[in-house]
N, C-alpha and C positions, 0 to 999 in steps of 0.2 A: 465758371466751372459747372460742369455736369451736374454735381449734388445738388448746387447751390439752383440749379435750372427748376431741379424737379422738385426742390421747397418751396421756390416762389411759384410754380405750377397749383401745386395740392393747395397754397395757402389762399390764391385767387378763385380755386372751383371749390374751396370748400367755403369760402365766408362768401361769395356769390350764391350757393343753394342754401344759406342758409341766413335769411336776414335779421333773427332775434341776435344772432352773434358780432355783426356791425354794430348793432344799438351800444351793445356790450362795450364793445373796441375804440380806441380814438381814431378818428379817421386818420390821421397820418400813421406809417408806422414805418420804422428804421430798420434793418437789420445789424443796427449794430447791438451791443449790450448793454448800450446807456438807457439808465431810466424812461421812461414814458408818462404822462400822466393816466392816471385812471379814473375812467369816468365812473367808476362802479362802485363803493364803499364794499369792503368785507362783512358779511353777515358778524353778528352777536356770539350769535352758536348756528349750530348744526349736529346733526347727526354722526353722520362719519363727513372727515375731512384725508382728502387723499393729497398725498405730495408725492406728484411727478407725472408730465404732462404726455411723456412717450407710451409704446404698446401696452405696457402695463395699469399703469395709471389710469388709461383711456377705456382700455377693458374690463377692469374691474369696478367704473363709474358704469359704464355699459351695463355691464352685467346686473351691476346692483339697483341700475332704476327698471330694468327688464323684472325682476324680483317686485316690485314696487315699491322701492324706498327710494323717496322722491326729496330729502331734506341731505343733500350730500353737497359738497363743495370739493372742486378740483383743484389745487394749486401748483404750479410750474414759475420756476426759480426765472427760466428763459421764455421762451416761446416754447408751444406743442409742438413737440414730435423732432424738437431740435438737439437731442441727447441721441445716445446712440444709435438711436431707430431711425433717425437720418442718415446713418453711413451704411443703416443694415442692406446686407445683400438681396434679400426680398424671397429666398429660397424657403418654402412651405414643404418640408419634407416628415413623411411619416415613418421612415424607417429606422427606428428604436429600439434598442436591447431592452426598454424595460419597460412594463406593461402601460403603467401609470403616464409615462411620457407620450407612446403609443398614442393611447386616448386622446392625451390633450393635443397634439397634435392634428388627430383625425378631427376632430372637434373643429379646430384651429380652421384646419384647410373647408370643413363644411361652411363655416359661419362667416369666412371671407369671400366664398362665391354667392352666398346673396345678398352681401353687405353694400355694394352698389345699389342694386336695386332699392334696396330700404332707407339708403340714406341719401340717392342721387350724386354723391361723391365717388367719381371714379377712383378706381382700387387699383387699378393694373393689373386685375387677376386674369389670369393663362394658365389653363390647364397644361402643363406642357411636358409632364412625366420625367423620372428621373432613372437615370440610370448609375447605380453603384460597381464600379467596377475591382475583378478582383484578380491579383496579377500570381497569386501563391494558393493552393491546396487549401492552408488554414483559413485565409480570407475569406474564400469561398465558402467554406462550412459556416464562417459564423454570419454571411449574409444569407448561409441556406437556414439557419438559425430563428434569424430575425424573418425570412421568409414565411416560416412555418405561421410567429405568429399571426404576419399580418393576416394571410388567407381565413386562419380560424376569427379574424374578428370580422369578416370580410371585405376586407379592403383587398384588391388585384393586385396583383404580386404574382413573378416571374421568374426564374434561375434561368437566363438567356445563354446562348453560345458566343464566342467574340465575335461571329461572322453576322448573327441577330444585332451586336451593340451595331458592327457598321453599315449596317440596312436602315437602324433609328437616328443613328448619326455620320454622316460619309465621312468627316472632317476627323476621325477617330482613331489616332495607330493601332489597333490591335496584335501586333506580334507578341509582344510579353503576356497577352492575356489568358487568364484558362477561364475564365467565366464572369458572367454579371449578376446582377439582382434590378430586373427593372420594374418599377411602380413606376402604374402611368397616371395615377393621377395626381401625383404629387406636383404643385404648381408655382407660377411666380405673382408677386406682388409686389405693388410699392408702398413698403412698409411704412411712410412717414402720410404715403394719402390712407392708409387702411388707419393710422392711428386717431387721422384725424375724423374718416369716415366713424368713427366709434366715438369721438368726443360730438361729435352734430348729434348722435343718436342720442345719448345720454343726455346733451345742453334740451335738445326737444322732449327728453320725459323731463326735465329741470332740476336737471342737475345745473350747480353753478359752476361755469370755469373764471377761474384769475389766471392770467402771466404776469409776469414781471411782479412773481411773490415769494419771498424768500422765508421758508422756512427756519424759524431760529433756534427756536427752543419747544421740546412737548413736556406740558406740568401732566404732573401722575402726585394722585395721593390715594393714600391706603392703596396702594400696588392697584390703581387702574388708573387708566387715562382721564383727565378731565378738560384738556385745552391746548391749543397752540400759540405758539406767540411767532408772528411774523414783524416781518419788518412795514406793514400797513396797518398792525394791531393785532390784538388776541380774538383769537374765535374758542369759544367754548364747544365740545366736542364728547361724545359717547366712544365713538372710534377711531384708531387714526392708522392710513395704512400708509406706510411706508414703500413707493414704489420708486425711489430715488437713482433707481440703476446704481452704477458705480460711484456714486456720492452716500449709498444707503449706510456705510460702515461707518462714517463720520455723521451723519444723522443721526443714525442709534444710537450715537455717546454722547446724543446733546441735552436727553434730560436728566429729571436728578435720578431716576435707576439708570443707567446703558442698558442701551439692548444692544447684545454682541449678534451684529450681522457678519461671519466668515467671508467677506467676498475681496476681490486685488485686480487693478484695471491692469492688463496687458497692450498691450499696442497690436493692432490686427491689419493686414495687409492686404489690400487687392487692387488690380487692374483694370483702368478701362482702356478701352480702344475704339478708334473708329471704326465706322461701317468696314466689312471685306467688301471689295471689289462686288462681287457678289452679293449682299446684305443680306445675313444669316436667317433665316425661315424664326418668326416669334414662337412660332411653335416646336423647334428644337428642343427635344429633352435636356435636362439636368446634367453635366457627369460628375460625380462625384471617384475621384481617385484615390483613396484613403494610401497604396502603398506610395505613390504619390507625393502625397501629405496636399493634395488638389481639390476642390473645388471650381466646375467652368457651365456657366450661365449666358446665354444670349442677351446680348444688351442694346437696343435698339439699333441692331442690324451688325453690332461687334461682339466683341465679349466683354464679360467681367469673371475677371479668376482670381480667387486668394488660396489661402490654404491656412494650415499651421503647422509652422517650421520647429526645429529639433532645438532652437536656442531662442527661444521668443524673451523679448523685453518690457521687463513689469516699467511702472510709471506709477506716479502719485504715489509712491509709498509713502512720502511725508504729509501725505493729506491735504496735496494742493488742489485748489478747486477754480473751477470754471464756470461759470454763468452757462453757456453754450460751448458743446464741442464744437472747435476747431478744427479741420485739418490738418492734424499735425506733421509733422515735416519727413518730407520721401526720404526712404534709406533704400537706394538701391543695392548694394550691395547687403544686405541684409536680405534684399527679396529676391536674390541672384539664384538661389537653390530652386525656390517655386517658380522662379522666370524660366528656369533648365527643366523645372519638372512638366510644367505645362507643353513648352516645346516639344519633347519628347512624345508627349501625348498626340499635338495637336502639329504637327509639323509645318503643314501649311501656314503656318503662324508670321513665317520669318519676317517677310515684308511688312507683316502689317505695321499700324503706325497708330503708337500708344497717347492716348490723349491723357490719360494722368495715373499717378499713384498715389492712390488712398490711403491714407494712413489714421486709425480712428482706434479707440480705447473701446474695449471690450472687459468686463469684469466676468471672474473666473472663480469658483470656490472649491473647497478642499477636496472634493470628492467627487466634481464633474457633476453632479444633478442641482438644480434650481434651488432657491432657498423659500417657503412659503410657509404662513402660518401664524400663530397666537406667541407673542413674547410668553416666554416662561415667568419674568418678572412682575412685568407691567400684562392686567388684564385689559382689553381694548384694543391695542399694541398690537396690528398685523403688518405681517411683512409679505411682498414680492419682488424679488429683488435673483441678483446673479444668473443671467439664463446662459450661460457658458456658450454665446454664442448660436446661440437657437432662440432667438425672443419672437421672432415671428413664426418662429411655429409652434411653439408653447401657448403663444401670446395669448390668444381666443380662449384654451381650454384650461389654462391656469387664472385667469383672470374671473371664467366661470366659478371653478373652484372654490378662489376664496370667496368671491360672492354670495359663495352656498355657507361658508364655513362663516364669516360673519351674521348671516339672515337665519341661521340654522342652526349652529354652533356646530357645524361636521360639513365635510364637504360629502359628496356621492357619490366619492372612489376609497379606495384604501389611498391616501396621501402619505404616507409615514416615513417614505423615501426621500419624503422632496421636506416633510417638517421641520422646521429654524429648530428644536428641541429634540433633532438627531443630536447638535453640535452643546459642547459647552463652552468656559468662556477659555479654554484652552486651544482653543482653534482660532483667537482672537487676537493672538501675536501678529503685529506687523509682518513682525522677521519670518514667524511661520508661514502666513498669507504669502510674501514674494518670492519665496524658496520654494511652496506646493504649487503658486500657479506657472512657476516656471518648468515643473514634471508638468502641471496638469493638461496644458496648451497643446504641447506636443501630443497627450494620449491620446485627445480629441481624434484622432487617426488612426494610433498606437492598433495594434491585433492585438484586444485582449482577450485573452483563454482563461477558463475558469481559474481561481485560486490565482489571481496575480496579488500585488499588495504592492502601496505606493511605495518611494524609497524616502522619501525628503519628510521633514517633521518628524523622525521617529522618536523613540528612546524620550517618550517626554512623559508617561509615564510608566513605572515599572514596579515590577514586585521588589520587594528586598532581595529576592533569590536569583534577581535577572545573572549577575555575572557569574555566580554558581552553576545555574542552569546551563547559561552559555557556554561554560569550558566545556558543560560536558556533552556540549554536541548539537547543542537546543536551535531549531530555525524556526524564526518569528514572522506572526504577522499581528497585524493592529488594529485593534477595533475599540472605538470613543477614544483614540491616544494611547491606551492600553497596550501594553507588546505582551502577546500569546503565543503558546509554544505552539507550533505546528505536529513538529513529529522531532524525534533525536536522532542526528544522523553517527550510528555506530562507527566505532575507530575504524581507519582505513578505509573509510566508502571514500568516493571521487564526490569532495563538496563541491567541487564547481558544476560538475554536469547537474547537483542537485538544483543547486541554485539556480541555473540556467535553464533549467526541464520546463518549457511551456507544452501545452498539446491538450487538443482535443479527446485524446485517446486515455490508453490505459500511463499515469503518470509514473514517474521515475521513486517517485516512493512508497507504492505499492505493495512490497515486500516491507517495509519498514514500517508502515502502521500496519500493516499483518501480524508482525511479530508481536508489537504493541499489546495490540485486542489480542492476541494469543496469551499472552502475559495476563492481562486485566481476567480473562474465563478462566485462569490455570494455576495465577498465585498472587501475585500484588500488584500495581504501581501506582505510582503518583503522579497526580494532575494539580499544577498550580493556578490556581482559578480564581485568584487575588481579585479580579478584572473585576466579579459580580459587584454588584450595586448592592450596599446594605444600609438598612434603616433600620433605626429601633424608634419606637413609640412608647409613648408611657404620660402616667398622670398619679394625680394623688388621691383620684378615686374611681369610677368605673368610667370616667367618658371614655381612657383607649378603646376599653371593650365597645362599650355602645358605638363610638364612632366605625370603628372597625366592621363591625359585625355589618354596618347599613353599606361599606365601601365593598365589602369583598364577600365574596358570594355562596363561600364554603364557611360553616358554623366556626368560628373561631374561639369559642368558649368552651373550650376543652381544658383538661388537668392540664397542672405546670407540666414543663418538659415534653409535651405532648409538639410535634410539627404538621403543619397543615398546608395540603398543596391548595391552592387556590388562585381563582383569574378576580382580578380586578375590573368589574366591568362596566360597560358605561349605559347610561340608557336606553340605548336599541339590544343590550345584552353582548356586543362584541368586548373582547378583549384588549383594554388599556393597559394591561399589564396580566404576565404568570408568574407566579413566585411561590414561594413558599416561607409561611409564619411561624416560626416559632413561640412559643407560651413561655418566656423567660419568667414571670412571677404571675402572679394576680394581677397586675397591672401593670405588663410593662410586655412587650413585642418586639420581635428580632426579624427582619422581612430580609430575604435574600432572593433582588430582581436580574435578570439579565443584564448584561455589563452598559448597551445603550438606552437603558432606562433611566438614568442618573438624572438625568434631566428633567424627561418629560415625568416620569412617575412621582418626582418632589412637586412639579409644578400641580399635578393632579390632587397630588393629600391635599396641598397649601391651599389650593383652592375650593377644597372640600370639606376640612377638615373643620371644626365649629374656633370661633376666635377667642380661644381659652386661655387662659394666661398657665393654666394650672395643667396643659395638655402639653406635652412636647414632643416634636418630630426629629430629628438629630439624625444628617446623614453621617456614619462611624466607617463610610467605604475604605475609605484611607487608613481606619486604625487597623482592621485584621487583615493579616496575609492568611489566604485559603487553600487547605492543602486537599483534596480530592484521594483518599485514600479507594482503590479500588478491586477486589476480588476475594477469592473464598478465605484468602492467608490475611486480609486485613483485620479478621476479628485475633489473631495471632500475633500481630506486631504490635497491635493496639494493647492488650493484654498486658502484654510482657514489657510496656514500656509505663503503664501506667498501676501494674499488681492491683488492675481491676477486671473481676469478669466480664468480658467485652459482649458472652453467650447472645441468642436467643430471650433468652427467658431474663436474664439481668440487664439485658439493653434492646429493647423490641423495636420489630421497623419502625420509621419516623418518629423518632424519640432524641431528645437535646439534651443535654448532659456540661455542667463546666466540669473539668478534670485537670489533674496534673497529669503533664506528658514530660518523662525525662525528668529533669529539674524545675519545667516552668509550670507554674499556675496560670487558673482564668481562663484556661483554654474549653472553648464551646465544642463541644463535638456533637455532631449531628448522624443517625443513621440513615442516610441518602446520599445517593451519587449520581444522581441528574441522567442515569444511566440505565437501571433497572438492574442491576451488576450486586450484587452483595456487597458493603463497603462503609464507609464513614467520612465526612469532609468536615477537617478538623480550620476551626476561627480561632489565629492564632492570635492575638497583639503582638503588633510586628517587630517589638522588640525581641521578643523568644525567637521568631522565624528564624532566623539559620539555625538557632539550635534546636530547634525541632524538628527539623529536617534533616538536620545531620545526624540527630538520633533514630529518626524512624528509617533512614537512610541505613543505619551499621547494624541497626536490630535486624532491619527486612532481609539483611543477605543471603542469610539462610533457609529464608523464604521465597527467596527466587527474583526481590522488587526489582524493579528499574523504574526509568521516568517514561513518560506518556504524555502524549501532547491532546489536542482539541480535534483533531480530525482522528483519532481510535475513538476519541467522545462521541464523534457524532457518528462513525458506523456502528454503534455500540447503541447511540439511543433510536438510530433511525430502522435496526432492525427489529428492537421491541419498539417500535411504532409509541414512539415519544414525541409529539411533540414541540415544537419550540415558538417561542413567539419572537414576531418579526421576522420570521420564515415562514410557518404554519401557519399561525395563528394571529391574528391581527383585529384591528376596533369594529371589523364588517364578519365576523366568525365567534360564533358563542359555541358553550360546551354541549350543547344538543348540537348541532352539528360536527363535533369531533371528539363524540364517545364517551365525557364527561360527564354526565348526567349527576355522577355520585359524587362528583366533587362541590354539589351545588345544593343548597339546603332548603329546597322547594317543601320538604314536608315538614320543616319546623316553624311554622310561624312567626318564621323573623323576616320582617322586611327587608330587603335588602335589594339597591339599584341595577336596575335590569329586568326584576323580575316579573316582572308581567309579558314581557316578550319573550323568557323563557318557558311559562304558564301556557303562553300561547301555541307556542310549537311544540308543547309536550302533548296539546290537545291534536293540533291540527299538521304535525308533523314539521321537518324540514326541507330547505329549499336546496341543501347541497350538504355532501358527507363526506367528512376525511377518510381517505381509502389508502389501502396501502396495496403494492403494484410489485408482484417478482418476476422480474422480466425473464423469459422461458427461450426464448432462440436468442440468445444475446452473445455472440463471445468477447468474453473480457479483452481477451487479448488481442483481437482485430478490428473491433468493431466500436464506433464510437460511442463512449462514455453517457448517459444524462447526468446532468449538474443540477438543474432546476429551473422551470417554465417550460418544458416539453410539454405540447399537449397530448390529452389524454383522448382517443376514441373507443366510443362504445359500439359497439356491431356496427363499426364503419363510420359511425356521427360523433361531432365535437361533444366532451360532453365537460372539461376542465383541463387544467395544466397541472404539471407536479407543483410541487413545491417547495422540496426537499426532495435529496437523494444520495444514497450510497451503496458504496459495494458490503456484503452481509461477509464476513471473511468464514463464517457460522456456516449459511446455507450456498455458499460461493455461486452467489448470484449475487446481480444488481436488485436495489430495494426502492422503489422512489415513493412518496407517500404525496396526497396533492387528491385536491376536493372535484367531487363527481358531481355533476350537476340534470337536471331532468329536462330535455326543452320540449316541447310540444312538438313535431314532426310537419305541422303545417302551416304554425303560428309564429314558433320561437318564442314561446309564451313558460317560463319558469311553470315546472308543476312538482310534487311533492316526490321526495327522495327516497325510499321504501328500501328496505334490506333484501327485499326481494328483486329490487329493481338492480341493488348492486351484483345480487349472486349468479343472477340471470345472464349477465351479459358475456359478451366474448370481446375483451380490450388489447388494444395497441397503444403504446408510448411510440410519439413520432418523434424520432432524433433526428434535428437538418433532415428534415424530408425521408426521411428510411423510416418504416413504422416496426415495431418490436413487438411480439404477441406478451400479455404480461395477466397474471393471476390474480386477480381483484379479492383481497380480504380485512374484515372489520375488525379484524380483532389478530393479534401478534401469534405466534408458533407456539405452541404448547413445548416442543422440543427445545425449546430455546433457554427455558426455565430450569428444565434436567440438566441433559449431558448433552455434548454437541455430536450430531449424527453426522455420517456422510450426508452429500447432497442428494445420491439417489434413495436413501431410505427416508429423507423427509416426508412424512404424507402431507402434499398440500392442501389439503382441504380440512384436515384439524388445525382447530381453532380455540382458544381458549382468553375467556375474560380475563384480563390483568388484575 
């Protein structure tokens, strides 16, 4: 077989240029799975010990003896590189929706064209460019989309014509098509010789490799790693990374913590074929057909095509495991659609004469991006693992990555996308795994437009008030599990077109969170925001405070009942978390974080927090349902349901309060609404929630209430320029760079983590400033929408991307907020970010290639606090501190 050719090729040029690795090896060697002897004994200890001998495994030993840590061990169950990255396609493509992946990628494709050279191990690398073709209007935008960014990072990138795709490729039907996206330097390789080209370079800084070593069990005590035990013996160990491909989910549950890796192997298809008549040019571009569901590659002088079809079939659900993948068994009739879709494409095809079909397991996780990172449980404990089918082009710059984040304790991007501690262990269900990656396979293709939301897994967690909500109108989506109301769709709309409404444009519920934010400025509603993450802290004498005061960067020793907005931040001063602290007693703290902090932010206190018996941290997420009371009428419902003066002066901004509401006691009410809105959000125990809701529900009526969902939230906080973290704000962004100054207690003499890098930039300024952007020739109604990642230019030069965005229903513009950065003009050398430098300029937001003239200000609308003006009497250039 063909596979079987180009392993035994790569294993003969790679243990020939490299003769420390014969010494290693027994001279015989079988390809079957049966045992071997080892001439080598397993080290005692080591440093970090890596399991799994494919792109990952390979790159992250790479990477890490490149760093200089030279006390590492590789182990593989099978042979290297004989796990999926054997069946992989070899396609190095850069063209990604999302920033993070972008990189690694670019990365990727840099570090495989000189990796022959450095390791004398031929790679197969071909520059041979790719073309993305797009057969519908929306396609095309969202590859003019992902155009926009490549060019700002510099990488070539093209919006070609169909009659350009068949000039790069003659073999191409073009009739169905209205345009392309072509990257020409996107390239091919042979994934199983680059894997190995990366284990020669690693074994020559000495790193150790074993095969034929099966990982059995990782010991962890006091919550860190301290060993492995294989079936050759135990190696005592500092780190252990887990790069198991699609065996990593049953790995993780093999010590005594599990580490919940989300990942479910699919079965993934593709074809080879003999030479055409003709033998295809190696330098034919890439095509990628997404409506398709295609993927089609040159393969020495034929093709290779797969794709991902609309019904794909998971495998190993029960957790059967293989030494080595197999080839597992052709289903043609299964590959019959993408057999029909390629033809179509490639017409000339008919004749040819197929020499085989691939059939190989691919693991896939809940949410389409890679899994990387630090167990939340187990300290030591990293993972790289699920590349949903992109391991080769990930491979180089995720491998980097965690190199960095193991030798560094952070990697050198914002990673927070792709972190094992987005997930918790509720995404750990089997049944869940085979149900998501049976949506998720197919989206791999899928056109997705902003606000989609998966279908499969839902309803797994909920407020107490989900089927309340529901009758009355409530459309959901999900974030950590959590189901969130979107918007309500009032009696007699047309719920299917709601349902149905995709589009780059102005969307179908437009008028309906209008009315929303219209409501929340004019009289009440309610937002159930159950989802937020809460923790209370406490002790039996001042450690909460002390602890606290050193974690989070706003003075937390304020009077009881006092609330305190504050970033969690880490050592270089970016943002681990935003939340806000309440002062429940003297010694005792109520933290209310973002809904996907649940994870990582316990991981952060536990790991920080001093190991006190008499200290305790207690996630209560689960015990209160959170109601979001919101506008001028909330101090009015509140009032009258509790015969307490709700005023000003009896209940002042950020201030905590238990109260009776109705009938129930213990209720926390706080005066903040995440909004900048006048308001209260009341922490029910979820025992009271319906009746507390159903009272503030029968009192508000003649206050005007309704319900309100998460997107009137977010045009509500994005036009007082609020930011949010995990959008905005993230671990590479401190409060000097997004207007916070005052929420940070630099002139009290408390120490507290970060601050000398905020010391610093209060001296010497910063390197980039959160801006907020009203886009001025925009029409709503014609013109496409920004969502977030448009870039941002300054008198014609890149200078950042948004971040966030929405329509202001207040100043009936678009609002996009997203960091401005300074580059040198002949260096591209970062230089310092001046208020003068932002007031100065004249900016455009580029949507898919169309640039928008937009108002660059640092501060939110004075009007916005009053009364709401038309949009021509706003004056934009008043400005007023928050």
């Amino acid at each position: 077989a063909a596979g079987m050719f180009l392993r035994l090729l790569s294993d003969i040029q790679w243990r020939a240029a490299h003769p420390r690795w014969r010494r290693m090896t027994s001279s015989q060697r079988s390809t079957s799975t049966t045992a071997e002897p080892h001439p080598l004994s397993l080290p005692a200890q080591a440093q970090v010990v890596i399991c799994g001998g494919g792109i990952m495994g390979t790159s992250v030993a790479y990477h890490l003896s490149k760093m200089g840590w030279k006390d590492i061990v590789l182990l593989e169950q099978g042979r290297l590189a004989a796990g999926t990255t054997r069946f992989c396609a070899g396609i190095v493509s850069t063209a990604r929706p999302m920033s993070v992946e972008l990189k690694m990628a670019h990365y990727s494709n840099k570090l495989y064209q000189q990796l022959e050279q450095e390791t004398g191990v031929q790679t197969g690398y071909m520059k041979t460019g790719s073309i993305s073709l797009a057969q519908t209007q929306d396609r095309l935008i969202s590859l003019k989309r992902i155009a926009s960014s490549l060019n700002v990072m510099g990488i070539p990138c093209e919006i070609i014509s169909p009659k350009k795709v068949l000039q790069l490729h003659p073999l191409i039907n073009i009739h169905d098509l209205v345009g392309a996206m072509y990257v020409p330097e996107d390239a091919l390789v042979s994934s199983a010789n680059v894997s190995l080209a990366l284990a020669t370079a690693a074994s020559r800084n000495g790193v150790q490799i074993h095969e034929r070593t099966t990982v059995s069990h990782i010991t962890i005590q006091k919550g860190r790693v301290t060993g492995v035990e294989t079936d050759r013996g135990r190696i005592q160990c500092e780190y252990f990374v887990n790069c198991a491909g699609q065996w990593a989910y049953e790995l993780g549950h093999s010590g005594e913590e599990p580490v919940h890796i989300p990942l479910h192997a699919c079965e993934h298809f593709y074809l080879l074929t003999h030479p055409l008549q003709e033998p295809l040019s190696s330098s034919l571009p890439t095509i990628v057909d997404p409506d398709g569901r295609i993927y089609i590659r040159n393969w020495q002088g034929g093709i290779l095509s797969g794709g991902f079809e609309k019904n794909p079939k998971p495998l190993f659900t029960e957790g059967r495991n293989q030494l080595e993948i197999q080839n597992l068994q052709e289903d043609w009739d299964h590959f019959g659609p993408l057999l029909s879709a390629l033809l179509r494409r490639m017409p000339g095809l008919e004749a040819l004469q197929i020499m085989q079909l691939v059939n190989c397991p691919e693991s896939f996780t809940p949410d389409m991006r890679c899994i990387m990172g630090e167990s939340p449980t187990a300290r030591g404990y990293f993972v790289l693992a699920g590349m949903n089918s992109a391991g080769i082009s990930y491979g180089g710059g995720a491998g980097k990555f965690l190199a960095e984040w193991i030798v560094n304790g952070y990697p050198s991007e914002n990673v927070w996308p792709l972190d094992l501690k987005r997930f918790g262990t509720l995404q750990s269900s089997r049944t869940f795994l085979r149900h998501r990656v049976m949506e998720v396979m197919p989206l791999m293709y899928d056109l997705k437009v902003p606000r989609w939301d998966f279908q499969t897994g839902r309803q797994l967690r909920t407020s107490p008030l989900y089927d309340r909500l529901d009758a009355q109108g409530a459309r959901w989506m999900e974030k950590h599990g959590f189901e969130r109301v979107k918007y309500f769709v009032p009696p007699g709309s047309d719920l299917l077109d709601l349902d149905h409404s995709k589009t780059f444009y102005k969307p179908d519920w437009f008028d309906i969170v209008g009315s929303e934010v219209k409501c929340c400025k004019e009289a009440v509603c309610v937002i159930d925001m159950s989802s937020f993450t809460k923790f209370e802290i406490s002790s039996t004498g001042d450690q909460a405070l002390e602890s606290l005061q050193y974690l989070f960067s706003n003075d937390l020793d304020v009077p009881v009942g006092h609330v305190v907005h504050t970033g969690m931040l880490n050592e270089k001063g970016g943002y681990e978390n935003d939340c806000s602290i309440a002062r429940l007693s003297k010694r005792s703290f109520f933290m209310i974080s973002p809904t996907d902090q649940q994870v990582h932010c316990w991981a952060w206190l536990k790991n920080r927090l001093p190991d006190d018996s008499n200290l305790v941290l207690e996630d209560v997420t689960w015990k209160y349902t959170a109601l979001n009371l919101i506008g001028p009428r909330a101090v009015d419902v509140l009032s009258e349901l509790s015969y307490a003066p709700m005023t000003a002066e009896h209940f002042p901004s950020l201030f905590c309060k238990e109260m009776s509401v109705g009938y129930a006691n213990g209720i926390r009410v706080m005066s903040i609404t995440h909004t900048g809105e006048p308001g209260f959000v009341l922490y029910i125990p979820i025992e009271y929630a319906l009746h507390v809701y159903n009272e503030v529900m029968n009192m508000g009526q003649k206050y005007g209430i309704r319900n309100a969902g998460y997107y009137a939230l977010r045009s509500l906080r994005i036009e007082k320029f609020f930011a949010f973290w995990g959008q905005d704000l993230d671990a590479f962004t401190t409060p000097m760079e997004c207007g916070r100054e005052f929420q940070v207690k630099l002139d009290k003499g408390i120490q507290f983590l970060g601050q000398e890098v905020l010391l610093e930039q209060k001296q010497n300024g910063v390197y980039k400033r959160f801006t907020m952007f009203i886009l001025e020739d925009h029409d709503t109604d014609m013109d496409l929408w920004p969502w977030w990642g448009e870039p941002i230019f300054r008198n014609g030069r890149y200078v950042g991307k948004t971040t966030s965005s929405a329509y202001s229903y207040t100043l009936e513009r678009h609002v996009c907020l997203g960091f401005v950065h300074h580059f040198d003009e002949n260096t591209g050398e970062e230089l310092v970010v001046t208020t003068d430098f932002i007031n100065q300029g004249e900016y455009e937001i580029d949507i898919a290639g169309q640039r928008f003239q937009a108002k660059a200000k640092l501060y939110p609308f004075s009007s916005l606090f009053t009364q709401r003006r038309r949009k021509d009497e706003v004056e934009l250039s008043g400005y007023q501190r928050e």
